[in-house]
N, C-alpha and C positions, 0 to 999 in steps of 0.2 A: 191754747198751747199747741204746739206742732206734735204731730203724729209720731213724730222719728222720737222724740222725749221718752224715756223711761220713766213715766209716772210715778211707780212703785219705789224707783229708788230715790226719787225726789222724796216720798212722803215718809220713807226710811231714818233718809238723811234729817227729814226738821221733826222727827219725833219727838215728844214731850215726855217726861219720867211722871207717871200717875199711879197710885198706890203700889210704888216698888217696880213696876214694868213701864219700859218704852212702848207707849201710842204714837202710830204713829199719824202725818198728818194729815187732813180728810181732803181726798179725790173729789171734783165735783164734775159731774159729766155731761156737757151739755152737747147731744148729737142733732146733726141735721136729718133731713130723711132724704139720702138723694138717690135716684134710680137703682136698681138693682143691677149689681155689676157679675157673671159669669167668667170662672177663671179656667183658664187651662195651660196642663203639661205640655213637654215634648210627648206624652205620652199617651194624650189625647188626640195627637195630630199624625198617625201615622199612618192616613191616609190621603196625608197631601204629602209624601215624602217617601220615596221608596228606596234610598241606598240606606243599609243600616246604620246607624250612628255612633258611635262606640263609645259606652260607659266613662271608660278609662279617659278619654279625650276630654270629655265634657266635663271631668271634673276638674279640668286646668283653668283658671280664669282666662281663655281666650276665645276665638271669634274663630271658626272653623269656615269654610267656603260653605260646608253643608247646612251650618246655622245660616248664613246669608242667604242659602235659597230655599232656607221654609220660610224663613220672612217675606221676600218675595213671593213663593206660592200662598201665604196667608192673605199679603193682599191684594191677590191678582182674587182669591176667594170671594171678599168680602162684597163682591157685585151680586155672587151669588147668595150669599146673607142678604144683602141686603133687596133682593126681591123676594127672597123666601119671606121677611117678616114685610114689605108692602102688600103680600096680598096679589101682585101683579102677574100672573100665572102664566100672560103672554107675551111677557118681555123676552128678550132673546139678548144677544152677543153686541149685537148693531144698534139697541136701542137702551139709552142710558138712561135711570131715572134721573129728574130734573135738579136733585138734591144728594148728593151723596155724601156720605158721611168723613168727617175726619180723620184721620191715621196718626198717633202720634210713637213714635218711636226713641225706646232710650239708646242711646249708646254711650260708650266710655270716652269715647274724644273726636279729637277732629278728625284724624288719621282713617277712623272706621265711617263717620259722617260722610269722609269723601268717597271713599269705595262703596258705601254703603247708593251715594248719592249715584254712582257713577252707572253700578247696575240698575237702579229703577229710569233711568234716563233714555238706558239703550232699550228699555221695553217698548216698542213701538204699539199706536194705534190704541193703549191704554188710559188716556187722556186722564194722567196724573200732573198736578202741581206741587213739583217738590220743593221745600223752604229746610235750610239747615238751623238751629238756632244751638248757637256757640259762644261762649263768652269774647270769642274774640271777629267774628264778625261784626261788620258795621252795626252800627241803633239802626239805621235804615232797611238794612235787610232783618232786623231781628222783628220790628215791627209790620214784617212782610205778612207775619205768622196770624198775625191777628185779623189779616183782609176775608175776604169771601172769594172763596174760587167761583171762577166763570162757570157758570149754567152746566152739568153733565162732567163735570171737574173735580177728581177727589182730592183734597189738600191731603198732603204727606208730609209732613213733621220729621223732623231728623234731629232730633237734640240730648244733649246731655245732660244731667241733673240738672240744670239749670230752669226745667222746665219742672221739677220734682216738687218745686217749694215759690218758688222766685214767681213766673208765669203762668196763669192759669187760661187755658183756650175754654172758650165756652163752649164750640162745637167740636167737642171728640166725643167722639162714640167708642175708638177701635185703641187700646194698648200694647204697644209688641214690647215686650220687654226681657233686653236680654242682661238682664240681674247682673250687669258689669257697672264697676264704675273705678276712679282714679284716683287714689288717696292720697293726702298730702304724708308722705313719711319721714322720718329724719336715719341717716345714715348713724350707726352711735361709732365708727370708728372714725369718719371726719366730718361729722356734726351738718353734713351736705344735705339739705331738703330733695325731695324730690318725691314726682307723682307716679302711684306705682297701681297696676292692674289687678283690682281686686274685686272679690263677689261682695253685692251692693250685702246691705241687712236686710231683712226683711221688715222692720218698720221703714226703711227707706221703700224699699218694693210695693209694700203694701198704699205708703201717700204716692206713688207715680200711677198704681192703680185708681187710685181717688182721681186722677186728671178725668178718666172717662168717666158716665153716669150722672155728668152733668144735668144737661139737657132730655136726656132719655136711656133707655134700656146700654150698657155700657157689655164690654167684652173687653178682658185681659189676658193676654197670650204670656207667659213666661217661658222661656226657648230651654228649659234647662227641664230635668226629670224630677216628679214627685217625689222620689223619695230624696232626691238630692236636694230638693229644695227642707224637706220635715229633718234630714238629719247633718247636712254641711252648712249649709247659709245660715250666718252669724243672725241668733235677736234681733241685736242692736248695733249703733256705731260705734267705733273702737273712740271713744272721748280724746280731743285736741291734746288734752295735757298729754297721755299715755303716747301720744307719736308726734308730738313737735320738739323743736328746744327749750328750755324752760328759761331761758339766759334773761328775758323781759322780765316772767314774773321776779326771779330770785332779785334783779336789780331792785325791783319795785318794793320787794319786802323788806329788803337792806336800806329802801330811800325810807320810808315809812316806819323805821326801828320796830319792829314787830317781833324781832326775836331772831332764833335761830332759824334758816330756811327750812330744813329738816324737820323741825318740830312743828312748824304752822305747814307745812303743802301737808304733813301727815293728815291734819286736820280735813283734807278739803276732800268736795262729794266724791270722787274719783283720783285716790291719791295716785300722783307718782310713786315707782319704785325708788329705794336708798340709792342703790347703785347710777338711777339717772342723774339726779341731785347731787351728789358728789361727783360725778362726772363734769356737772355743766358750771358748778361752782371752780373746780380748778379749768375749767375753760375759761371762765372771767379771770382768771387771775393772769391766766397766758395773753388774754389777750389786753389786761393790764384795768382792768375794769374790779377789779379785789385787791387789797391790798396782799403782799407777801413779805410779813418782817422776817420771821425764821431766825427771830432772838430770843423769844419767849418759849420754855420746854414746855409750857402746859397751854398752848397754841392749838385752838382747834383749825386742825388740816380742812376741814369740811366746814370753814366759815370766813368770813374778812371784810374787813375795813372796806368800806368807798372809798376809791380813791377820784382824783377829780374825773380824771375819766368816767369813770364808772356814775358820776353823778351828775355826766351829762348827760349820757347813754342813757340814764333813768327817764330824764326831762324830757327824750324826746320821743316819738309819735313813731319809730319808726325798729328796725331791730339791729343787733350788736353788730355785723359789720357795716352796714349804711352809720351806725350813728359813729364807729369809729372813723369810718371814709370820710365825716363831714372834721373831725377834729382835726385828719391830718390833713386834709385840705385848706382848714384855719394855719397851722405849721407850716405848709410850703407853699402858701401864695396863691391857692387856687382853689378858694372856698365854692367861688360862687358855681363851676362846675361839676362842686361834689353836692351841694344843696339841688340841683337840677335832674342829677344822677339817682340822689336820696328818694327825691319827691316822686321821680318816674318811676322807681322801681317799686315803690309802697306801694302804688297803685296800680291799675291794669295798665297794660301798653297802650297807648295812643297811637302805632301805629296802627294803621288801616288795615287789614288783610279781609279786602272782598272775599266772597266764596268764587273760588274758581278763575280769581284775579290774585293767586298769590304770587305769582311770579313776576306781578306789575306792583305790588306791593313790596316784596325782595327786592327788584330795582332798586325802588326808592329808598329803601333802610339804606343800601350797597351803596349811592351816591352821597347818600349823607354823612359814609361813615367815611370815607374817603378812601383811603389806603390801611387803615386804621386796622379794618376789621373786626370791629371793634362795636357790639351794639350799645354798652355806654356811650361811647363817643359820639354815634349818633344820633340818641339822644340827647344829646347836648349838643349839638349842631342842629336839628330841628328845632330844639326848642328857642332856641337860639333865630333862627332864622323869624319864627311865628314871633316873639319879641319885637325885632327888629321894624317887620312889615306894620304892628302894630303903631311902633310907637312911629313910623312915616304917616301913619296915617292911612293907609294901603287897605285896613281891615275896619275901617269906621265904623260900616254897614255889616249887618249880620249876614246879608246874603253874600257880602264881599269876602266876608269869613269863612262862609262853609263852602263857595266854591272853591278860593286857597286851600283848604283841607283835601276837598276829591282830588283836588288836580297833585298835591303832595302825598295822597293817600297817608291823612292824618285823622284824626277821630276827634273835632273841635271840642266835642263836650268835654273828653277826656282830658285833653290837652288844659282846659281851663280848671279842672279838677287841680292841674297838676302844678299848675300856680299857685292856686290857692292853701295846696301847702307846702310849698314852696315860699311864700310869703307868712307863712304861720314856723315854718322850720326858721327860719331868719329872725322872726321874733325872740322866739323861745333861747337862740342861741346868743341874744344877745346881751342876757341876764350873764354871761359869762365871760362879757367883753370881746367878743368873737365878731367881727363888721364884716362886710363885702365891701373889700375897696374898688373901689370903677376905675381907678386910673390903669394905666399901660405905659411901657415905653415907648415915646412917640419914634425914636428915631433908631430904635433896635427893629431891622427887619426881619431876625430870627426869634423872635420873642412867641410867635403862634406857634415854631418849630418845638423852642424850649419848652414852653409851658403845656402841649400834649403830652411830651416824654416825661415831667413830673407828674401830668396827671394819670399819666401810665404806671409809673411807678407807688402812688399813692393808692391804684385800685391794687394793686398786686399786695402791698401793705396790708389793706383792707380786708382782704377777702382770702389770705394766705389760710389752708392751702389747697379754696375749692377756687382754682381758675382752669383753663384750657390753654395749654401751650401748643406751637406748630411745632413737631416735631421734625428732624431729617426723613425724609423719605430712602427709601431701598430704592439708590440712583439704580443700578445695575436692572434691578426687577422692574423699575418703569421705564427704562430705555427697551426694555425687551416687550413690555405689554405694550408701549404705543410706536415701536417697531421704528426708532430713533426718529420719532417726529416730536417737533417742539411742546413742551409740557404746557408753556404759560400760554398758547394757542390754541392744543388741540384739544379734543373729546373723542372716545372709544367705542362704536355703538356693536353690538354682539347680533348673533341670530341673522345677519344680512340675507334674505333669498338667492336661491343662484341667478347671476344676470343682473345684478343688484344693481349696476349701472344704468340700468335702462332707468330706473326709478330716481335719476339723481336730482330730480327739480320737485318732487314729492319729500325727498329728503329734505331740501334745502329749504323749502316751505314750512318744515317741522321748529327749523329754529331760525326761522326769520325773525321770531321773539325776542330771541337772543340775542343776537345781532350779524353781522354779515360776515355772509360764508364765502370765505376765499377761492375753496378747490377741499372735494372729495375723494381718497385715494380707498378704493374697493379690493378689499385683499380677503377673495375666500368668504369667509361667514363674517368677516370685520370689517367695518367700513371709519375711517377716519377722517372725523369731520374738522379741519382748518378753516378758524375764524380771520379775519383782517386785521391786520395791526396796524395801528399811527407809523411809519419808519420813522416820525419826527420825534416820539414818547419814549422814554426810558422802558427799561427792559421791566415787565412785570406781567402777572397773571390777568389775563384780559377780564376785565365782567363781563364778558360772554362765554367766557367757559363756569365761572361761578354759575351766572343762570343757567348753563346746558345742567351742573352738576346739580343745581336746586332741583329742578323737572325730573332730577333722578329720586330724588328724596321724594317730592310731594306726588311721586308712584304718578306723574302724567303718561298716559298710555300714548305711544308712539307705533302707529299703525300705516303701513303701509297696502296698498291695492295692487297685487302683481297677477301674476300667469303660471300658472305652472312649469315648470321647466320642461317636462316632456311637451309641454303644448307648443311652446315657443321653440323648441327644436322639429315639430314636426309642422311647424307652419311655412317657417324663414328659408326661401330657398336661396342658392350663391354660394353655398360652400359648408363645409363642415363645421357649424356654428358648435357643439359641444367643448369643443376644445377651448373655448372663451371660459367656462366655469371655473377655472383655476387661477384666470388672467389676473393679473393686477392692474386694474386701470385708475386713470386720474382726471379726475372730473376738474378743471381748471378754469372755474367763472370769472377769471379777471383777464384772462386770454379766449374765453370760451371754444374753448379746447377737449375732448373725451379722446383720452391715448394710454395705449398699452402702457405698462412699467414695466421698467426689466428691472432683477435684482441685481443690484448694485452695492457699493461702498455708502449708506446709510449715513454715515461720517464726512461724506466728503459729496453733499452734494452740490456743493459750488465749484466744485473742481478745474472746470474750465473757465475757468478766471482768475487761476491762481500759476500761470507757467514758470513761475520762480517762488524761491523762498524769502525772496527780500524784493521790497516794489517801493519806487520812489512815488508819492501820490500828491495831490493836495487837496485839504481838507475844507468842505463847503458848507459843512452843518455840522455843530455839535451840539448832540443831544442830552447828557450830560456828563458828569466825569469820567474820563476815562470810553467814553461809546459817543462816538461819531461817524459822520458819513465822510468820503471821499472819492479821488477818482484817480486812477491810474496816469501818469505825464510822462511815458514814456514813447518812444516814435510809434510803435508800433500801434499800443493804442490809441496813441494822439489821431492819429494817421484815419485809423477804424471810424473814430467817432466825427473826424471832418467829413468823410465821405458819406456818413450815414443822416449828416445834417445835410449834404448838398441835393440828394437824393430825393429830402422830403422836401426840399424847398422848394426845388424844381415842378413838384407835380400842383395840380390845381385843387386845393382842398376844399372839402365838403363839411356843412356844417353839425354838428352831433345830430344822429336820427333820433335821440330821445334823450330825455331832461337831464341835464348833468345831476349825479349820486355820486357819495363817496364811494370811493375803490374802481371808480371807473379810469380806464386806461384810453387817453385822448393824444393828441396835439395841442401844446399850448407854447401862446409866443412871450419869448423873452429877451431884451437888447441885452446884446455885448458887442462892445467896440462899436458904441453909435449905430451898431446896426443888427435890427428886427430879424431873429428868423424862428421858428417853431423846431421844438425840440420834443421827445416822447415824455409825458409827464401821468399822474397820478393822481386824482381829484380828490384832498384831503377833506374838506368841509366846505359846502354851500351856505352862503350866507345873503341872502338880498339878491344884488344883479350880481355879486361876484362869487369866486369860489376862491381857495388855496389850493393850491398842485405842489405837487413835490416830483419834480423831472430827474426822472427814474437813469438817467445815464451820464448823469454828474452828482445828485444827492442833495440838490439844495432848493429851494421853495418860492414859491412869489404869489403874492393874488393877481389874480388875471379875472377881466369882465368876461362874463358869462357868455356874451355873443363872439366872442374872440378866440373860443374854444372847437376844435375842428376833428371831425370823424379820423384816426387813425384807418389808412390802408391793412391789410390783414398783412401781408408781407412783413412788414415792418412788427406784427407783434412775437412774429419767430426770431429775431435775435435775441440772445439774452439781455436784461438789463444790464448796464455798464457801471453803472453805480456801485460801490463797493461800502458794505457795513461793517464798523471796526470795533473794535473791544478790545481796551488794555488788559493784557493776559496777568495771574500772579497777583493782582491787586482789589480791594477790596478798602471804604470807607472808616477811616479811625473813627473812636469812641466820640474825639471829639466831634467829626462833620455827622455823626449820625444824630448826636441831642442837638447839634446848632440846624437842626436841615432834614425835610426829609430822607432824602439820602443822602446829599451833599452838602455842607456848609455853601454860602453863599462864598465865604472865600475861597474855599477849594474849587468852587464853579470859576472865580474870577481869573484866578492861579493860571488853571486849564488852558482856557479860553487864550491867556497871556502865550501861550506857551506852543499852542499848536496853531493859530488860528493867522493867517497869512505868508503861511512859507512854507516850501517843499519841505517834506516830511520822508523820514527815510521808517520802510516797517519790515520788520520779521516775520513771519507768518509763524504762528506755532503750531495751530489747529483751525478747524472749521467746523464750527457746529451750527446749525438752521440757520445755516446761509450767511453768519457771521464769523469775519476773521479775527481770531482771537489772536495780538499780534503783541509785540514789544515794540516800542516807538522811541523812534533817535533824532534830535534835530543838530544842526549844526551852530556850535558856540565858535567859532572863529576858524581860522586857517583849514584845519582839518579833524580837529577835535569835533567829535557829537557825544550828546549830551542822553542818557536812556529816561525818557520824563517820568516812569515809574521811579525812577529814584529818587529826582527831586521831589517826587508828588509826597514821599515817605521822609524826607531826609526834614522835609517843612514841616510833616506832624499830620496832614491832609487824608495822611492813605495809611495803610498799612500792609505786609505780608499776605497772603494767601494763598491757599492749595486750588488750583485749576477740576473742575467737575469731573465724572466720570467721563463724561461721553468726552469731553476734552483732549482727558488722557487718551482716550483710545483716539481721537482723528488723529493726536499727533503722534502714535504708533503707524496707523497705516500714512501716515505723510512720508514719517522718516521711510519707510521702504518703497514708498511711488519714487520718490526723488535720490533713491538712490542708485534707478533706473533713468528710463526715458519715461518723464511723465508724460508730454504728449502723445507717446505712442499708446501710455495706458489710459489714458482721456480716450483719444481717437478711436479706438478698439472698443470702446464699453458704447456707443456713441447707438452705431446700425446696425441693422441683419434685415437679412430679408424675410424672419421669421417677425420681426415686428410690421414690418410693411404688412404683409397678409393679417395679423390681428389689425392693425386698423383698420383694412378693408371691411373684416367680417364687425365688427363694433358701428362699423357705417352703415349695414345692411343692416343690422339689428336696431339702430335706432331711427333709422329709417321707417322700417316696418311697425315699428310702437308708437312713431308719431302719427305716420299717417293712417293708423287704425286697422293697419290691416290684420294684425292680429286678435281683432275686436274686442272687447271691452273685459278689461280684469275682473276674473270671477274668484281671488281670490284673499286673504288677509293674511299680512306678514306682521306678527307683532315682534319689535324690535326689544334688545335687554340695556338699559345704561340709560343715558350717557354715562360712563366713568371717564375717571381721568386720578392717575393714581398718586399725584402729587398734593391734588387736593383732599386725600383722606390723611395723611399723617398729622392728625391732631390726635393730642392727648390728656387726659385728665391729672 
């Protein structure tokens, strides 16, 4: 029998009645003899710890910085244990014995595992092997724990209860145990489970103490005080029934006629309170699993009928809202997503999350779920996918299996669990006439669009009213925290050193993970990192700012190597470098550029490409309703961009000095009018010998072979791009195109397309925001008549009404008042100074001086706060 067991109230509860008194039943004890194990307080240890610790603190269940570093000073210790009991009197610092003992350590979750992992890592020259073991780390690394460290090597343990009962190591000697651990609780105002930090028991404490004294003499550290531990820490475990839902059993008792639920849970070793049982009773009936006639006056409120619902909910393996998800899934045509949904979630996750690969594991969930954001949904697109490969024939071979998994960071064993009752769910529910039909509409190409948004609609059913909605964010408050730069782009990093510039390829190194980094604008103690976008992809929240913002959550430390500021002022000579500390500079890796900012209109920074409020253009890419590219067909800039083609045509070009990558800015050729010339282009994706480009001064795309692709003169990357990005202002996707489409109906795309797509195009400018003209669009229906296509787009059912963004309204505040002037003079005027000239200069000497070392080698550490980004926290519960 397990240690954690309350023996006594087992032998309580099967008492027998013998001459008038309860006996109760007989204990029988059979102990091993295993080494002798030594315990101690925080109060034995306060001579490896010299800042006081404070009572008051320690009695919170949490994890203080102060606890982490006697844990650490414990086993920096244990060298010295451990020659004290070899006998070895001449061992020293330099000289390891050939065996050193084990370390195993509790902790409450993954969150402390990794910080916990993060500090013994950076202890240098201490020749520790540290292993995490976590329920959600790979089986591969969980069976890391059971190897043999290398010769002179202390294995270090980092795990969670998991290791309390489940795993046993044979060589631990050493127990650090900090008496936390995570309960499952249930919420009793919305029935919400959830894992909460709490002080373990002491029959929990006492079998984690039993891992040591295996193999020999054992040592247990408990990080909390003697008396806290004889007069706070709970016996024993707080019993399942007393903090789950009770909805499984009450069904079970109601399938099984046993009576009233009330008067049989009374019965049991550890009853429920009345109050939880009448609670979770009319829970069944809300969620329609109890009947409710409310015709009968002598109707126990606190009891009811099966109804069918409820008597399938019985049947199955799984709890009240999975089994309701699978019924309405049976209801609206989409069973076989909610049985995949059901199976995944009864069990552990299958996705993968390595230690210290979580953010290549997020990838992967993030790609699966598509736009969704949705961790059902991608689970049901992986599982879905592993299906597929299967039944090709792809995963024949076992080894062909478990590489598909690394390479998806998928957990195969798990996944095959999840079949398996997933195949058992399907059985059970077919006792109730409930099939998975295979078929599909062959010739409906919105049918993957529809049938997400009911199975949206069917978890929301499901699981009403523990889900997460995105909330509107506080537009004003986050235009002002990332200082009017674009939300679905950027990330916010705090704490920046002065000079922060100098470091900007150390930055951009940090989220290369992420993905590519456009241009770094350094303002002060904040540095704002801009990632690359498709121009060809609809407007959305890039997954490189998710990832920037996940790094923020899984506490990745983002550490920088600089200079002191007074040191780099008294090294750099050329001029009065101090005055740089306030500058606003902008690191521009797709022009490879580092140049002063001035402050400017935040709103309007396309400005000079907008010399009127109406432009006649034509349109060369649409990307989808309503946002397309175009280009100005006016003389003036007809004029600009012939001269700008004849110019590069003329010179003799050079071929790329390094491998084409996206976001690179090249020359690439493209015929018009029968005839070849190179235009300024954008390398969207590499594929084989060719790439896609998107030529950045008309807006429209082509694949171009690889060797045809030519070095850009630097001249030529100081004109602005010519290309113009549009955006139907006021408008916004009807109910209908958002269920037939991810955003757009396919007919509304087609409509579009119909409508602008080969003829001059008359537009209104209303606003500009990140670099997009948010415009009204007019084409011409005959004579003189045009036609505004937001109208049409509404008048057909396609679009609907909408209110324009913050930042919107405000650019078209400051438009109406440029253009009620001379805008070119207020363009022109914001443009030079000869106060920007001189900061270039001095940012030339300074990076001059950092490259070429003369300020020799950073002696110091700049730990950075974020990434934030404040659009992506308005979620809500």
């Amino acid at each position: 029998m397990s240690a954690t067991i309350n023996c006594k109230e087992f032998a309580d509860y099967f008492a027998v009645p013998v001459q008038n008194k309860m006996n109760p039943a007989y204990i029988f004890e059979v102990e091993g003899k295993p080494y002798s194990i030594e315990e101690y307080y925080l109060n034995d240890l306060e001579h490896i710890y010299h800042s006081a610790l404070s009572p008051h603190l320690l009695e919170e269940p949490v994890i203080t910085k102060d606890i982490y570093d006697v844990a650490i000073a414990l086993i920096q210790m244990f060298d010295d244990l451990d020659m004290k009991e070899s006998g070895n009197k001449t061992w020293s610092g330099a000289q390891f014995v050939s065996e050193r003992s084990s370390v195993l350590v509790f902790l409450p979750g993954l969150g402390e595992i990794n910080y916990m992992h993060e500090l013994l890592t950076n202890m240098v020259h201490k020749r520790l092997q540290v292993y995490p073991l976590h329920s959600s780390v790979t089986l591969e690394e969980q069976n890391n724990v059971f190897l043999s460290p290398v010769p002179g090597y202390r294995k270090v343990i980092l795990s969670t209860n998991i290791a309390e009962s489940s795993v046993t190591v044979p060589d631990v000697k050493y127990v650090i145990d900090f008496c936390l651990t995570r309960t499952l609780v249930c919420d009793e105002d919305t029935n919400y489970q959830s894992l909460r930090l709490s002080w373990a028991s002491k029959t929990s404490c006492n079998q984690r103490k039993g891992r040591a004294g295996r193999v020999s003499k054992g040592y247990c550290y408990r990080l909390i005080h003697k008396d806290f531990w004889e007069r706070s820490i709970p016996d024993h475990v707080v019993p399942e029934m007393l903090r789950c839902p009770l909805g499984s059993t009450i069904l079970k008792v109601k399938l099984l006629g046993m009576g009233e639920p009330r008067a049989l849970l009374a019965t049991a070793l550890s009853p429920p309170s009345l109050s939880d049982i009448e609670r979770t009773i009319l829970l069944l009936k809300e969620v329609g699993a109890l009947a409710v006639s409310g015709q009968r006056e002598d109707e126990n409120p606190h009891d009811g009928e099966l109804t069918f619902l409820g008597r399938v909910l019985a049947q199955l393996p799984v709890n009240q809202q999975l089994g309701k998800l699978i019924v309405l899934g049976h209801v609206f045509g989409c069973l076989d997503e909610c049985l995949i949904i059901a199976a995944a979630l009864s069990l552990k996750n299958f996705f993968a999350m390595p230690f210290r690969q979580h953010l290549d594991g997020y990838r992967n969930k993030v790609n699966f779920s598509g736009s969704s954001k949705s961790d059902c949904l991608a689970l049901v697109e992986a599982f879905k996918t592993w299906q597929a490969c299967r039944q090709r024939g792809e995963l024949r071979h076992p080894k062909d299996e478990l590489d598909w998994g690394r390479l998806n960071y998928i957990q195969i064993k798990r996944i095959r669990e999840v079949a398996e009752l997933y195949e058992e769910l399907k059985n059970r529910i077919s006792q109730f006439n409930m099939y998975v039909d295979p078929r599909r509409p062959i010739l409906d190409q919105e049918y993957p669009h529809k049938q997400r948004f009911i199975l949206q609609v069917v978890l929301a059913g499901a699981f009403y009213p523990n889900y997460f909605t995105f909330g509107q964010p506080d537009e004003e408050m986050a235009v002002r925290e990332l200082a009017g730069k674009d939300p679905k782009t950027t990330i916010v990093l705090k704490h920046i050193p002065p000079y922060g510039f100098l470091y900007y390829k150390q930055l951009q190194s940090l989220f290369r993970q992420c993905g590519q980094v456009k241009s770094i604008v350094f303002d002060g103690t904040k540095a704002f990192v801009e990632f690359s976008r498709n121009p060809t992809e609809r407007f959305k929240t890039l997954p490189a700012v998710y990832m920037a913002v996940k790094m923020s959550q899984l506490k990745v430390s983002l550490e920088l190597s600089v200079h002191a500021a007074e040191e780099i002022e008294g090294k750099v000579q050329g001029g009065p470098v101090s005055k740089l500390r306030n500058t606003r500079v902008n690191v521009d890796f797709q022009k490879q550029t580092v140049d002063p900012m001035q402050v400017s209109f935040s709103t309007l920074d396309r400005s000079q490409t907008v010399a009127d409020l109406l432009l006649t253009i034509d349109v060369t890419e649409v990307v989808e309703v309503g946002h397309f590219w175009g280009y100005r067909t006016d003389e003036k800039s007809a004029e600009l961009l012939r001269k700008l083609t004849a110019e590069m045509n003329q010179l003799e070009l050079a071929p790329l000095p390094t491998h084409p990558h996206p976001d690179l800015v090249c020359l690439a050729p493209f015929a018009d009018f029968d005839k070849e010339n190179y235009f300024r282009a954008q390398i969207l994706y590499v594929s084989g010998n060719s790439a896609e480009v998107f030529f950045v001064d008309y807006g429209n795309r082509s694949h171009v072979d690889l060797r045809l692709l030519m070095e850009i003169p630097c001249q030529f990357l100081e004109l602005p791009f010519q290309a113009l990005e549009f955006k139907i202002c006021k408008m916004r996707p009807s109910a209908k195109s958002l269920v037939c489409g991810e955003h757009w109906s396919s007919g509304a795309s087609g409509r579009f397309a119909s409508l602008v797509s080969g003829r001059a195009l008359l537009v209104k400018v209303f606003s500009v925001v990140h670099s997009v003209l948010h415009v009204d669009v007019y084409r011409y229906s005959g004579a003189q008549d045009v036609v505004n296509i937001r109208d049409v787009l509404i008048r057909e059912g396609h679009a609907e009404l909408a209110e324009e963004s913050y930042e919107s309204k405000q650019s078209h505040e400051v438009l109406k008042g440029l253009f009620s002037k001379s805008v070119e003079n207020v363009v022109d005027g914001s443009v030079s100074s000869s106060g920007k000239d001189d900061e270039k200069h001095l940012i030339r000497i300074l990076l001059e001086s950092f490259s070429s070392n003369r300020l020799g080698a950073p002696n110091c550490k700049a730990v950075l706060h974020g990434p934030f980004n404040p659009y992506e926290l308005s979620v809500t519960v």
